[in-house]
C-alpha positions as a Markdown table, in Angstrom:
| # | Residue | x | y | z |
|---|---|---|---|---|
| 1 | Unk | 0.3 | 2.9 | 39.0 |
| 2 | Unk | -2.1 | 5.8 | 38.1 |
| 3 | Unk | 0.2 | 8.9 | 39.7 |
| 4 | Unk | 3.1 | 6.3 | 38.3 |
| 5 | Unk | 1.8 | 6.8 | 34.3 |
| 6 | Unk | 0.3 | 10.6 | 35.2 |
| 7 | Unk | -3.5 | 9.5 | 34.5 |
| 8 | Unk | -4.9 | 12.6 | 36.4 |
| 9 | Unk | -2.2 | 15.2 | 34.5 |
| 10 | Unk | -3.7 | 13.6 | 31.1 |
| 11 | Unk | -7.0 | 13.4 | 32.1 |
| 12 | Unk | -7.8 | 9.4 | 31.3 |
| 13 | Unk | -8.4 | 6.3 | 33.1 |
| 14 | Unk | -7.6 | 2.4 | 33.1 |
| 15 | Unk | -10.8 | 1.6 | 30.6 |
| 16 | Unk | -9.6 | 4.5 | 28.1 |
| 17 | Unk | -6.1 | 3.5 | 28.5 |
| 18 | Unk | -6.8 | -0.4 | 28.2 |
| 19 | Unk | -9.1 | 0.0 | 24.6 |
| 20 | Unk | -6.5 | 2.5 | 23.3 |
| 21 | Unk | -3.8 | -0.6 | 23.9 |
| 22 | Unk | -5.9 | -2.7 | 22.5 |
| 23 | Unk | -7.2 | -0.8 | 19.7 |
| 24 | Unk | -3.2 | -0.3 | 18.5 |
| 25 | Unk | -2.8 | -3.8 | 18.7 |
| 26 | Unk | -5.6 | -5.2 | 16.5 |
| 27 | Unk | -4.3 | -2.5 | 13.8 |
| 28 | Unk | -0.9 | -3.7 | 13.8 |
| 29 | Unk | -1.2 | -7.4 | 14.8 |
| 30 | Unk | -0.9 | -7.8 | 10.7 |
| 31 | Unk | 3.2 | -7.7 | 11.5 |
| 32 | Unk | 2.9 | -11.0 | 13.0 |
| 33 | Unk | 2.5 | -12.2 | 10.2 |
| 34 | Unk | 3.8 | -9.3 | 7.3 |
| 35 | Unk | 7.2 | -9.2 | 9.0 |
| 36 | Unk | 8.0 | -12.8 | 9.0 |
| 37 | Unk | 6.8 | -13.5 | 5.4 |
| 38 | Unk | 9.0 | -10.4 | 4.1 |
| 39 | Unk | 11.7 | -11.9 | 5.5 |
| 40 | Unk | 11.7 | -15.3 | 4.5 |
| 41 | Unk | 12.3 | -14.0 | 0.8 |
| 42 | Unk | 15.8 | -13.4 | 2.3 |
| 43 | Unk | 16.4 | -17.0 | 4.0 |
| 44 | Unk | 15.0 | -16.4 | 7.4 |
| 45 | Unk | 13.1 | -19.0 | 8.8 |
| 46 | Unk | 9.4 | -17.9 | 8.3 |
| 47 | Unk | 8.2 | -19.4 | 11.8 |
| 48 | Unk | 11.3 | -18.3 | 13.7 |
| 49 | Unk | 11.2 | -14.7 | 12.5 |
| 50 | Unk | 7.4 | -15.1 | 14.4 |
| 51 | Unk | 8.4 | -15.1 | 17.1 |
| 52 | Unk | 11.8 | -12.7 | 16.7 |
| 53 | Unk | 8.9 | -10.6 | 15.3 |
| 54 | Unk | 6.7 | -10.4 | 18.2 |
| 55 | Unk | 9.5 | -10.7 | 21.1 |
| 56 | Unk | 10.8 | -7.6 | 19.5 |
| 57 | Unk | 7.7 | -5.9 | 19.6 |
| 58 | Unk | 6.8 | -6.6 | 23.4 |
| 59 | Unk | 10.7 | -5.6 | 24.3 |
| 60 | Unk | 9.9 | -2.4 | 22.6 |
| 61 | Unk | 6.8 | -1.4 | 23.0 |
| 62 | Unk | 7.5 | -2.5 | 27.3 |
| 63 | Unk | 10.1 | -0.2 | 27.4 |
| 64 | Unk | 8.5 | 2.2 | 25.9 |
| 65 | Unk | 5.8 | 1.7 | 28.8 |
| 66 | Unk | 7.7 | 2.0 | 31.2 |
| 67 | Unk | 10.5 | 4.2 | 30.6 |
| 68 | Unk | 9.7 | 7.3 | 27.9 |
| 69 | Unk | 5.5 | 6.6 | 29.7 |
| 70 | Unk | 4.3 | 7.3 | 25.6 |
| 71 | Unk | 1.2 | 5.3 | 24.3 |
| 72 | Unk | 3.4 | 4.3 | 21.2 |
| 73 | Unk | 3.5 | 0.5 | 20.1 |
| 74 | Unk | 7.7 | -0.5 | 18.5 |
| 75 | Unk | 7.8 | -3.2 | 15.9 |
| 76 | Unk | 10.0 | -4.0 | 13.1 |
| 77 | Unk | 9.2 | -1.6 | 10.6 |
| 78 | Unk | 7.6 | -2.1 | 7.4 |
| 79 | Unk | 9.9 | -1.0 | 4.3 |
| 80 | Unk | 12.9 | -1.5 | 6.2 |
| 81 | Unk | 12.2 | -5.0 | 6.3 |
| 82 | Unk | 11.7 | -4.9 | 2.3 |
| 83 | Unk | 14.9 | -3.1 | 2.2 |
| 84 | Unk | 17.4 | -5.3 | 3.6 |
| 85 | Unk | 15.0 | -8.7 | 2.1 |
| 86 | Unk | 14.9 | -7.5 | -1.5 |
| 87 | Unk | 17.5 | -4.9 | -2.5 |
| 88 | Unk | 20.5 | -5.6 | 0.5 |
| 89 | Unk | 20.2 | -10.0 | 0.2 |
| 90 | Unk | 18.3 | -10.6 | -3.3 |
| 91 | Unk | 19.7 | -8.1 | -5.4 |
| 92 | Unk | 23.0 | -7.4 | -3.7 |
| 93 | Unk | 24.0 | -10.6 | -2.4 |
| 94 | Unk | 24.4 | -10.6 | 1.2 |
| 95 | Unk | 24.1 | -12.7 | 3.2 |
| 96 | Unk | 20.9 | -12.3 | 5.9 |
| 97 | Unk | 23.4 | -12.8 | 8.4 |
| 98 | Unk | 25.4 | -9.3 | 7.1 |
| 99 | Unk | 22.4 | -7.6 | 6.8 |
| 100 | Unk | 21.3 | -8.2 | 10.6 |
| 101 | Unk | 24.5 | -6.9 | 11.3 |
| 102 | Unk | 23.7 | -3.8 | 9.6 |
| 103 | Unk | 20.9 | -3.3 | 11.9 |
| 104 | Unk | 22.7 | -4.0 | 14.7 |
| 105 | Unk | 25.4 | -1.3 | 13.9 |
| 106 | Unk | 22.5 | 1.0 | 13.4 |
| 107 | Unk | 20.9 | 0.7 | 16.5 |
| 108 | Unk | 24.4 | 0.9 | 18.3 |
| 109 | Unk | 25.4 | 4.2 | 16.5 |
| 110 | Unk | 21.7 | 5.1 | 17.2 |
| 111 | Unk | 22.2 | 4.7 | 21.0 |
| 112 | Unk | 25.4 | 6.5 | 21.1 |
| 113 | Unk | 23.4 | 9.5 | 19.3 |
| 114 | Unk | 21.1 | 9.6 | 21.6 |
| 115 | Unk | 22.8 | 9.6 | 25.1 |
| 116 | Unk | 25.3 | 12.2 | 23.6 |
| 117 | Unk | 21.9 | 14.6 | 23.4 |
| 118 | Unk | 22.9 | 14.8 | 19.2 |
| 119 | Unk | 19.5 | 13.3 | 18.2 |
| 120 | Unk | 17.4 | 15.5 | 20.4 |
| 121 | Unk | 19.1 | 18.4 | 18.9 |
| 122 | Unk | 18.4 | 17.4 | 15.5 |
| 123 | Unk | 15.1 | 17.0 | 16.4 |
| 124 | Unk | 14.3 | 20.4 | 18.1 |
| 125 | Unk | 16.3 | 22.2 | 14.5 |
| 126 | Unk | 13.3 | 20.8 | 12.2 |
| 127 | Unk | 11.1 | 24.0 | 11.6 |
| 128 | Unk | 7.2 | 23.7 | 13.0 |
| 129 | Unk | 6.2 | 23.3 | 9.0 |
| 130 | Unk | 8.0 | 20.6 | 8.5 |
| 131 | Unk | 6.9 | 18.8 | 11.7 |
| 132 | Unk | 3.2 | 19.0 | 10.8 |
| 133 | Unk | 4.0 | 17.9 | 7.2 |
| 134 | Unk | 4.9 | 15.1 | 8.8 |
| 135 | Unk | 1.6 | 13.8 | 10.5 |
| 136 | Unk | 0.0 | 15.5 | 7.3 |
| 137 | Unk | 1.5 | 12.7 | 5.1 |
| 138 | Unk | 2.0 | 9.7 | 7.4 |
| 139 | Unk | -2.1 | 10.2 | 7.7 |
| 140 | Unk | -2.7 | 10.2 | 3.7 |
| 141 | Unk | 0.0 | 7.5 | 3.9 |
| 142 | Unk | -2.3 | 5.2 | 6.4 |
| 143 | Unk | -5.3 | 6.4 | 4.4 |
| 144 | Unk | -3.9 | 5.0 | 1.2 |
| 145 | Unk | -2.8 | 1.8 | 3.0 |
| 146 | Unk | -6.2 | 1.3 | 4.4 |
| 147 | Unk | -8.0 | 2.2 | 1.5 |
| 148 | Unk | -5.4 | -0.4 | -0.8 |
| 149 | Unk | -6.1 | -2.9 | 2.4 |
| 150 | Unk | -10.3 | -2.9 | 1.7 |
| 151 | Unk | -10.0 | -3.2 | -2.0 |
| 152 | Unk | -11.2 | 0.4 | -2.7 |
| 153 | Unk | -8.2 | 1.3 | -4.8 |
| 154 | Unk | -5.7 | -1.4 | -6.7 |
| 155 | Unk | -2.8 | -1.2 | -8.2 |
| 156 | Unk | -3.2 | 0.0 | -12.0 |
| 157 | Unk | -1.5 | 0.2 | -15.0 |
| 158 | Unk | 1.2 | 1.9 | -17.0 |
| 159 | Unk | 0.1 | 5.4 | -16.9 |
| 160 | Unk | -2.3 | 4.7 | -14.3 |
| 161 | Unk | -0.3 | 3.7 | -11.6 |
| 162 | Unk | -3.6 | 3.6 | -9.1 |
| 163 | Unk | -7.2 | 2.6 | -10.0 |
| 164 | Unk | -10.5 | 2.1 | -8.6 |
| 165 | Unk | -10.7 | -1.0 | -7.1 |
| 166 | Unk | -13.9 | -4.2 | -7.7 |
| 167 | Unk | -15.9 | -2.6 | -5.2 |
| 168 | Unk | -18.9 | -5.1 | -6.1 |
| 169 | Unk | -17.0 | -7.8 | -4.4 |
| 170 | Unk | -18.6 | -9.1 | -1.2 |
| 171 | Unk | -15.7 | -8.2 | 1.0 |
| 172 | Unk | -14.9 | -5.1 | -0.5 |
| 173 | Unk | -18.6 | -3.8 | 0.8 |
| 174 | Unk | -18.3 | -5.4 | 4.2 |
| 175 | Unk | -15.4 | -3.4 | 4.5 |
| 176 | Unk | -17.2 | -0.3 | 3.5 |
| 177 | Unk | -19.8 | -1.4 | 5.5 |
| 178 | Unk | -17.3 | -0.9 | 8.4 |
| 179 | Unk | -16.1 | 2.0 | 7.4 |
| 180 | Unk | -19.6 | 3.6 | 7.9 |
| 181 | Unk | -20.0 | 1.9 | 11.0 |
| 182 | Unk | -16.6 | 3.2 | 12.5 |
| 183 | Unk | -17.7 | 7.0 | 11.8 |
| 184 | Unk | -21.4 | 6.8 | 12.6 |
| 185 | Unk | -19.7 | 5.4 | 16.5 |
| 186 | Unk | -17.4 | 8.6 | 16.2 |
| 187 | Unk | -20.3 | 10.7 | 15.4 |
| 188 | Unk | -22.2 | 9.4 | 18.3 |
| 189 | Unk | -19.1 | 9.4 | 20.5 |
| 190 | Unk | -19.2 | 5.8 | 20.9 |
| 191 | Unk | -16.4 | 5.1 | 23.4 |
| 192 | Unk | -13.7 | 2.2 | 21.4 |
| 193 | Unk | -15.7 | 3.1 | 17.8 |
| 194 | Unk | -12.7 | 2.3 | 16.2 |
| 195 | Unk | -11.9 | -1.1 | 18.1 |
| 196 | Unk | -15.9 | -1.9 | 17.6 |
| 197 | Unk | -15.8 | -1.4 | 13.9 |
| 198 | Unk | -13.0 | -4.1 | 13.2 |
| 199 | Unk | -15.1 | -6.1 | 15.2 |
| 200 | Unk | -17.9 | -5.8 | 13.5 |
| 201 | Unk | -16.5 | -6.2 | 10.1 |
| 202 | Unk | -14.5 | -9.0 | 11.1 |
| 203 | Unk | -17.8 | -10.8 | 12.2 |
| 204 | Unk | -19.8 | -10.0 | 9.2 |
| 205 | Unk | -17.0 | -11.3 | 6.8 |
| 206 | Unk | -17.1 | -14.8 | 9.3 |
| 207 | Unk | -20.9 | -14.9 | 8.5 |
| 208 | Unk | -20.6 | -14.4 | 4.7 |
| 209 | Unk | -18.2 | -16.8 | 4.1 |
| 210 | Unk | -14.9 | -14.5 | 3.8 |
| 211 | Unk | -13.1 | -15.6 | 6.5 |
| 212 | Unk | -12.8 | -19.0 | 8.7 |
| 213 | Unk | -12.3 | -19.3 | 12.1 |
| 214 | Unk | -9.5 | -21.6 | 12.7 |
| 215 | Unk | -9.5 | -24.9 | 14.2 |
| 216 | Unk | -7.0 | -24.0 | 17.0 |
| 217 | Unk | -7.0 | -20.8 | 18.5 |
| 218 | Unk | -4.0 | -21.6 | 20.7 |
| 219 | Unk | -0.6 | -22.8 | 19.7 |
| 220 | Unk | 2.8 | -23.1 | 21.1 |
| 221 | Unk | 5.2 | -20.4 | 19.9 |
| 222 | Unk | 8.0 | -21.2 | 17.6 |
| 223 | Unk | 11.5 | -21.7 | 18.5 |
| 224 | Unk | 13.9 | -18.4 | 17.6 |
| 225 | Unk | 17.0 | -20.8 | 18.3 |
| 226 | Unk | 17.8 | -20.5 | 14.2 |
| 227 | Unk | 18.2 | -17.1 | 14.3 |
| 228 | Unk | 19.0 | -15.8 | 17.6 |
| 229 | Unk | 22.2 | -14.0 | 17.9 |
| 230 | Unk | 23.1 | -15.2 | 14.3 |
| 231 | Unk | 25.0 | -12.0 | 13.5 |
| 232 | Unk | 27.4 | -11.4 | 11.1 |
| 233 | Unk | 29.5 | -8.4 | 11.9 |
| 234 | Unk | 33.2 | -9.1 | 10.4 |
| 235 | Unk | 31.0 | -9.5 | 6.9 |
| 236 | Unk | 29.7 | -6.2 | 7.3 |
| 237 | Unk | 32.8 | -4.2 | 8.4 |
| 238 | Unk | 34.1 | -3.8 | 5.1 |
| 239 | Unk | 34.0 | -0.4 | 2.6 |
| 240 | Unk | 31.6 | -1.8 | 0.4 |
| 241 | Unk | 29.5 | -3.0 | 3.3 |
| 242 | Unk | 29.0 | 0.9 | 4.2 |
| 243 | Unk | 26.4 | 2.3 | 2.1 |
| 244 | Unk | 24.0 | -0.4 | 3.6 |
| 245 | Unk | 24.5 | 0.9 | 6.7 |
| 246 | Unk | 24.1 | 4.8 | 5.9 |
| 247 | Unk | 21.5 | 3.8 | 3.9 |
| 248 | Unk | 20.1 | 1.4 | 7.1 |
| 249 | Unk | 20.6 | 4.8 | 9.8 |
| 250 | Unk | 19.1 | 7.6 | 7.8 |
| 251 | Unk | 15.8 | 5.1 | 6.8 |
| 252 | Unk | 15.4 | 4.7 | 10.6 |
| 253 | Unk | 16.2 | 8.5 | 12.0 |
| 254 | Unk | 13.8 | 9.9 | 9.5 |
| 255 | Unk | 11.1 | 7.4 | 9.8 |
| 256 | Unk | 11.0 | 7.6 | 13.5 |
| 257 | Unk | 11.5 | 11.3 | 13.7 |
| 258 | Unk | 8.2 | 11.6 | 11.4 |
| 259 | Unk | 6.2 | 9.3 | 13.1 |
| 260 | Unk | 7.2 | 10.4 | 16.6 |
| 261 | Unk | 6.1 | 14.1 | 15.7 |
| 262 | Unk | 3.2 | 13.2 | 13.4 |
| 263 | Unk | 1.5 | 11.1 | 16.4 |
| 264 | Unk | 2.6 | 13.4 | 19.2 |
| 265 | Unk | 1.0 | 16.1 | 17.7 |
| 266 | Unk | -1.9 | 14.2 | 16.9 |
| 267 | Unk | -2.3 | 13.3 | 21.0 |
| 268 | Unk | -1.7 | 17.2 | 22.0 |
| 269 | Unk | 2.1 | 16.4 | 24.1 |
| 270 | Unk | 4.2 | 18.7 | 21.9 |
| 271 | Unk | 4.6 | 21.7 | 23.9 |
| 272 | Unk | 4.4 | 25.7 | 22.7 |
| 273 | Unk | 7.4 | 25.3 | 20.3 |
| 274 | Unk | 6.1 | 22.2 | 18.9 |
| 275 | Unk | 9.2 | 20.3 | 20.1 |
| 276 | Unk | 8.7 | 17.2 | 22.1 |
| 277 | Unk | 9.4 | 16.9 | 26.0 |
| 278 | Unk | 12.0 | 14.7 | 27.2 |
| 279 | Unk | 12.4 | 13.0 | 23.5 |
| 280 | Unk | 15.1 | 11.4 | 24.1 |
| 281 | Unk | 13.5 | 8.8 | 25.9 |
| 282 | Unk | 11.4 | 7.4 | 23.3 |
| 283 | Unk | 14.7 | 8.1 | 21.2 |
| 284 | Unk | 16.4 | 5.8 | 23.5 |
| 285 | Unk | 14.0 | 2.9 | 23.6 |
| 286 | Unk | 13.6 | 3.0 | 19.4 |
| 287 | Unk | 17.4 | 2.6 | 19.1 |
| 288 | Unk | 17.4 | -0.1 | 22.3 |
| 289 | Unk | 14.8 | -1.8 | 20.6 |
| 290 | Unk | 16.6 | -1.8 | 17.2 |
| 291 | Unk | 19.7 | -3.6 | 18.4 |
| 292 | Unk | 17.4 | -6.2 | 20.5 |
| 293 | Unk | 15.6 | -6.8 | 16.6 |
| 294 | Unk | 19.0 | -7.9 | 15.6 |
| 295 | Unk | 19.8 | -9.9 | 18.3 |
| 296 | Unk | 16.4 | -11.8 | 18.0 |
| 297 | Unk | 16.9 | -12.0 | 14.3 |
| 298 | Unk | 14.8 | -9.2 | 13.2 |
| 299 | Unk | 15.0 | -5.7 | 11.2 |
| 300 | Unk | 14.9 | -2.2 | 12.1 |
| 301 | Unk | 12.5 | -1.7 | 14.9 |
| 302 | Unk | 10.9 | 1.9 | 15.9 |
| 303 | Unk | 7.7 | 3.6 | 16.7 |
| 304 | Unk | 4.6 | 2.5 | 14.9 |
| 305 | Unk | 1.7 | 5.1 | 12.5 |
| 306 | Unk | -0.6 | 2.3 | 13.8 |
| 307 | Unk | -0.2 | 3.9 | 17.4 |
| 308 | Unk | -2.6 | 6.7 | 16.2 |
| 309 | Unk | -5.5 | 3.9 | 16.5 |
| 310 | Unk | -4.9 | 3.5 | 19.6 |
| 311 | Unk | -4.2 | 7.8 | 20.3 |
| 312 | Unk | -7.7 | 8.3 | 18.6 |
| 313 | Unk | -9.3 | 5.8 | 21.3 |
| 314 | Unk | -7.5 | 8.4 | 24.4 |
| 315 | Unk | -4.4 | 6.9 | 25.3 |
| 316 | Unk | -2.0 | 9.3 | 26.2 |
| 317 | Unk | 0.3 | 7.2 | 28.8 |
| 318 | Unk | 2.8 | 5.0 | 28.7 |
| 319 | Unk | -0.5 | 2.3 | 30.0 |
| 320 | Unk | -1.7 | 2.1 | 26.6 |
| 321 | Unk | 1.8 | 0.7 | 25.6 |
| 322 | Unk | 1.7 | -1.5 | 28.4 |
| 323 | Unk | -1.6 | -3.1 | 27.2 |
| 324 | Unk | 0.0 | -3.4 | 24.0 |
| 325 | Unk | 3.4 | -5.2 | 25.2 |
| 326 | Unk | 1.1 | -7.5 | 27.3 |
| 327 | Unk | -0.8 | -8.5 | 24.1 |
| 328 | Unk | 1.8 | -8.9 | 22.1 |
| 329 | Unk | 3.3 | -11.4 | 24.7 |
| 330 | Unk | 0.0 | -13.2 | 24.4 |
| 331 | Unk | 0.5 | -13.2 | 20.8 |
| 332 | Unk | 3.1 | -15.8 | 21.2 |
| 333 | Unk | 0.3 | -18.4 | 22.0 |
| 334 | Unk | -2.7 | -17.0 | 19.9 |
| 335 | Unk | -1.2 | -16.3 | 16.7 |
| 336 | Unk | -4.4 | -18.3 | 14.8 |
| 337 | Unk | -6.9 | -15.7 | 16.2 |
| 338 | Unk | -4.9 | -12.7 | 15.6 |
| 339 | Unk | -3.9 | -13.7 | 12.0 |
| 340 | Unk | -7.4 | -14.3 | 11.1 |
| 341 | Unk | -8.4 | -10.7 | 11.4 |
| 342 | Unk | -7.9 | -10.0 | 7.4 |
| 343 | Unk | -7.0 | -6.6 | 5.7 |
| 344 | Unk | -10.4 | -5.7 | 5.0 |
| 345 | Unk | -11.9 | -5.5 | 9.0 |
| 346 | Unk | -9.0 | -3.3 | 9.6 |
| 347 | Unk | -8.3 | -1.1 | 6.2 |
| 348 | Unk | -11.6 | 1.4 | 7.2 |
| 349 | Unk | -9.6 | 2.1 | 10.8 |
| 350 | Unk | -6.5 | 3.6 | 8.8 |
| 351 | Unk | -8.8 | 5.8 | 6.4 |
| 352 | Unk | -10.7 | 7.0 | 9.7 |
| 353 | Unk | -7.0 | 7.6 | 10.9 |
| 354 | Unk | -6.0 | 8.9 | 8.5 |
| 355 | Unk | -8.9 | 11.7 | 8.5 |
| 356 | Unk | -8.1 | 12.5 | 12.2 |
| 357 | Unk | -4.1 | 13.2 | 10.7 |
| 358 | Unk | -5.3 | 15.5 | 8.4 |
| 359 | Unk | -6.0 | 18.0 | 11.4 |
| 360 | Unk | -2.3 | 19.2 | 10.8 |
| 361 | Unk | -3.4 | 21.1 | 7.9 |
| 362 | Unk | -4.6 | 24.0 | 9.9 |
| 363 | Unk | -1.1 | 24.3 | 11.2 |
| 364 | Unk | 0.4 | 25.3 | 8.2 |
| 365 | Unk | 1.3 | 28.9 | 6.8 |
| 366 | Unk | 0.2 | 28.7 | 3.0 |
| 367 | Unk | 1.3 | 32.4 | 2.5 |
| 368 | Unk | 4.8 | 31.7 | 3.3 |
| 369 | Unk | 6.2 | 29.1 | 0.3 |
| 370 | Unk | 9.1 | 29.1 | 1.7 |
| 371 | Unk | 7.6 | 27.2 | 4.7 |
| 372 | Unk | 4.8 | 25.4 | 2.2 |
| 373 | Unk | 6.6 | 24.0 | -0.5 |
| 374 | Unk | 9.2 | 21.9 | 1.6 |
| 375 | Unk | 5.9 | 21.1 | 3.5 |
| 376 | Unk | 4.0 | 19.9 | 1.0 |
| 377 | Unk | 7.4 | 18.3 | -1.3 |
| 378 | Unk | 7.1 | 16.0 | 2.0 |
| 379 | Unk | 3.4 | 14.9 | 2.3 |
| 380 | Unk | 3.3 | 14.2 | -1.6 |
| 381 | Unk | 6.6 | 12.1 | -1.7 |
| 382 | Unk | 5.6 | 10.1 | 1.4 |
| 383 | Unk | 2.3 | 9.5 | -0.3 |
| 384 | Unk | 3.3 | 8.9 | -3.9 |
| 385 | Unk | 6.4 | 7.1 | -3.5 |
| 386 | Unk | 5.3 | 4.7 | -1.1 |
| 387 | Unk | 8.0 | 5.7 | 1.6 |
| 388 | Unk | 7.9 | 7.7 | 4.8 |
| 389 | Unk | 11.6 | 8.4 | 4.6 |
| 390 | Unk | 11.7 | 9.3 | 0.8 |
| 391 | Unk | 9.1 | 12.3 | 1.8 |
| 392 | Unk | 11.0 | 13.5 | 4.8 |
| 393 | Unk | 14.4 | 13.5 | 3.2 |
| 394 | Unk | 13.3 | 15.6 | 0.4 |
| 395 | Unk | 11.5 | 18.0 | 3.2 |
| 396 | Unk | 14.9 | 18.7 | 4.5 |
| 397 | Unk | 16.7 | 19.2 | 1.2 |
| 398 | Unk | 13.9 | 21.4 | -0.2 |
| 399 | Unk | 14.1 | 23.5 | 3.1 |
| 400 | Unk | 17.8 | 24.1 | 2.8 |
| 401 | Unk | 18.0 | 24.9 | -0.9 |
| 402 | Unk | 15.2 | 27.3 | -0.4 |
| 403 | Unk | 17.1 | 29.0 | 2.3 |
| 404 | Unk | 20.0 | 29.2 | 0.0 |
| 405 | Unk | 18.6 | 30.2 | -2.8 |
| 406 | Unk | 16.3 | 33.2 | -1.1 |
| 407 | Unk | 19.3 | 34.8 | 1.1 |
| 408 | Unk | 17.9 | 33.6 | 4.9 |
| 409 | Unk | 20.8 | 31.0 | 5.3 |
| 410 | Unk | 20.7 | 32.8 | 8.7 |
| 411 | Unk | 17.7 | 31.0 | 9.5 |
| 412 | Unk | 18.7 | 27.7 | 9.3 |
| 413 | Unk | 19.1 | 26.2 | 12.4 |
| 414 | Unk | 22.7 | 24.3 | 12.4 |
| 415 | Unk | 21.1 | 21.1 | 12.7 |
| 416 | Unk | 19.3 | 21.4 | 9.8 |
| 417 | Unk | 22.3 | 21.8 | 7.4 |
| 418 | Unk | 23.0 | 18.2 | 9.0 |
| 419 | Unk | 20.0 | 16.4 | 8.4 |
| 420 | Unk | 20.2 | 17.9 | 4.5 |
| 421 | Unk | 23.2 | 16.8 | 4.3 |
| 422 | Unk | 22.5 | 13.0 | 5.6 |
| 423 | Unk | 19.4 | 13.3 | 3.5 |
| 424 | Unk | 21.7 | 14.3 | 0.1 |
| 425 | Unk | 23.9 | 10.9 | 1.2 |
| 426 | Unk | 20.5 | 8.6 | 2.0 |
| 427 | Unk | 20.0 | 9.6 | -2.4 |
| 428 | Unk | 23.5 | 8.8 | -3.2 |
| 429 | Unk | 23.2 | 5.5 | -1.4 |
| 430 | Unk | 19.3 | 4.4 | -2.1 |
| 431 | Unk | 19.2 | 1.5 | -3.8 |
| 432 | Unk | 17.7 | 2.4 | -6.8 |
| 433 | Unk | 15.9 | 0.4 | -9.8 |
């Protein structure tokens, strides 16, 4: 299994593998729960879309494992999820049935893309700039998620849209508490610092009364017979239907292109040209993965930011997403312990993330606005609008209208007119309000 997952040519071990697995799990065990309360707003069975939730993780995130050998966890995403619960059922009045079927047709077309090499040449026409951007922003993204997550920052007013959170609260200083403790471990070089710090914080908030440890800490998992296979493609084959869909496929190419970049840079496997070898194999498996969610009766599933956890601890093989897949099968029988690990034991590990992200920065040209701008039009708009695939879209439309507008057309690599162009249509089609 070691020459099997190329320990030796990435210079790691079982240990380092096994704490980076479980290091990305603790950070994003949250979906467990997140996933399936999002989408009961839409009519899904909360405790069925439990276990959708975490059978599509452990498909994913095995095949990831085993077939593209990346330490990246797959889960149903996060704002896809609020997508098709509050804009495609709530507001426009489908049926969770037709949205599913939306995800399916996704993950279908997705496929297709893939096998016929179309994605990977997408991929390899985003310029360098815009590729570091993209771990640039997805880190201040997870920075501001953890920081939100401890109680640092809240939500503010009108005119303030941000504010300083109640930092006097107990819990709030716990979880600054293990903020400090998580970087004092990296200082030292503490080997799992990050894993050690939720740890830590999750024990002092036990002690002071935050948290409770649950009567059962095992539990049978949840039957998925409501949902499974409960698909309703004739409702969603119809013109009206199709800006759901286009709306569905550019979220998902641009979130997992950004992520996949952002945290392969961040673990050093993009090679001179800053392109990723053999990427159509973790292509493959995010599509695969997002037509298994709809089958089990979940969203849009693809690569995870919380994977940089685990990156930071030294996983660099597929092993790491092995140990992840395994725990997330375990999941399905301790779901108590995992959901009483609260925001604030886990919120300081996405700011130190986030920090590590940041390294990106040196990458960038900031003599050449041409290459800037569209760089850092996509780090603010992933950050300030809340959504990784607002950011990137408006990188690739601020890239080509530069281009235009400055006389290198010539430049542009073909594949980038393409990716303006779907980015121009995910603006027409966004649901806006």
């Amino acid at each position: 299994m070691r020459s099997f997952f190329d320990f030796q040519l990435h210079r790691t071990g079982y240990r380092q593998e096994t704490l980076a697995g479980i290091t990305t799990f603790v950070t994003l065990a949250y979906i467990i729960i997140v996933n399936p309360a999002i989408l009961s707003a839409a009519g899904v069975p909360k405790e069925a879309a439990m276990t959708a939730t975490i059978l599509t993780a452990a498909f994913g995130t095995l095949l990831m494992a085993l077939w593209a050998k990346r330490p990246f966890a797959v889960a149903p995403y996060m704002g896809e999820n609020a997508f098709i619960a509050y804009t495609v059922v709530n507001t426009m009045g489908y049926s969770w049935q037709t949205a599913m079927a939306a995800i399916f047709i996704s993950g279908v077309l997705f496929t297709l893309m893939t096998l016929g090499g179309l994605r990977q040449w997408l991929a390899e026409a985003i310029p360098s700039s815009l590729k570091h951007s993209f771990s640039i922003g997805i880190g201040l993204f997870l920075a501001f998620i953890g920081l939100n997550d401890m109680g640092v920052i809240a939500l503010g007013v009108q005119g303030a849209p941000v504010r300083l959170g109640n930092i006097a609260r107990p819990e709030v200083l716990i979880s600054l508490t293990g903020l400090l403790c998580m970087t004092v471990l990296l200082i030292r070089k503490v080997a799992g610092a990050i894993l050690i710090g939720i740890a830590c914080t999750t024990v002092l908030l036990i002690g002071f009364g935050k948290i409770s440890i649950p009567a059962s800490l095992v539990s049978a998992p949840p039957s998925i017979a409501p949902i499974f296979m409960n698909i309703d493609i004739q409702g969603a084959l119809t013109w009206g239907f199709a800006g759901v869909i286009v709306t569905t496929l550019v979220m998902d190419f641009v979130d997992t292109m950004g992520t996949l970049f952002g945290l392969s840079s961040r673990a050093g496997l993009l090679d001179a040209e800053d392109n990723l070898p053999e990427i159509e194999k973790p292509m493959l498996v995010d599509a695969l993965s997002t037509i298994a969610a709809s089958m089990f009766g979940t969203t849009t599933a693809g690569i995870y930011i919380e994977s940089a956890a685990g990156i930071e601890q030294g996983g660099r093989t597929g092993f790491t997403a092995l140990v992840v897949a395994a725990l997330f099968l375990l999941a399905l029988f301790f779901s108590p312990l995992l959901t009483m690990i609260p925001s604030q034991a886990y919120g300081p590990a996405l700011v130190v993330i986030g920090m590590f992200m940041m390294e990106s920065v040196t990458r960038l040209d900031f003599r050449n606005y041409s290459e800037l701008f569209p760089a850092f039009l996509t780090i603010i708009l992933i950050i300030f609008t809340y959504n990784i695939g607002v950011g990137i879209t408006a990188g690739f439309i601020g890239y080509a209208l530069l281009r235009i507008l400055t006389g290198k057309i010539r430049e542009v690599h073909p594949g980038m007119w393409i990716l303006a162009l779907l980015s121009f249509a995910f603006y027409f089609f966004y649901p806006y309000h």
